[in-house]
C-alpha positions in Angstrom: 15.5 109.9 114.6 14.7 112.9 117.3 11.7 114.4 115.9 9.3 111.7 117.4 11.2 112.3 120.3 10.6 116.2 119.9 7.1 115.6 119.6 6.4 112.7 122.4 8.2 115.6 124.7 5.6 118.5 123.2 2.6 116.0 124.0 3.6 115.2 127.7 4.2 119.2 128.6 1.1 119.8 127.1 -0.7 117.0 129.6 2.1 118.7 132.4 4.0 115.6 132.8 7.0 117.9 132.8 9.4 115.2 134.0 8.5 112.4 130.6 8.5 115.7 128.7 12.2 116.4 130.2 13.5 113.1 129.3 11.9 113.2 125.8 14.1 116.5 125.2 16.6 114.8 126.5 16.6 111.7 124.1 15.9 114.0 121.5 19.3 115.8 122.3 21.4 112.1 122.7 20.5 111.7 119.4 21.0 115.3 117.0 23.0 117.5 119.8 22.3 120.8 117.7 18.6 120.1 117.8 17.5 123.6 119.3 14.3 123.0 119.5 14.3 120.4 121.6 17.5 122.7 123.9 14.8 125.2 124.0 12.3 123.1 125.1 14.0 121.0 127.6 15.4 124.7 129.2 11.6 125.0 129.7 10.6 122.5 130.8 13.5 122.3 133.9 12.3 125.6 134.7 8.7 123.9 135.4 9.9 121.2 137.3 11.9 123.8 139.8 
């Protein structure tokens, strides 16, 4: 189930804890590939960590 996932992710890069947020979105992704939310979000948040 990725939404938890989703939202975990949300909930860290909103406390900037942009690498838990990134592997969130990622774990979201392992599990529903064609989750763009969760794409979108984890091209965000790699762009933070940078």
């Amino acid at each position: 189930y990725h939404f938890p996932w989703y939202n975990l992710g949300r909930a860290y890069l909103a406390k900037e804890m942009y690498r838990k947020a990134k592997e969130c979105f990622e774990h979201a992704l392992d599990i529903e590939p064609e989750y763009e939310l969760a794409r979108n979000a984890l091209a965000r948040v790699r762009k933070l960590i940078q």
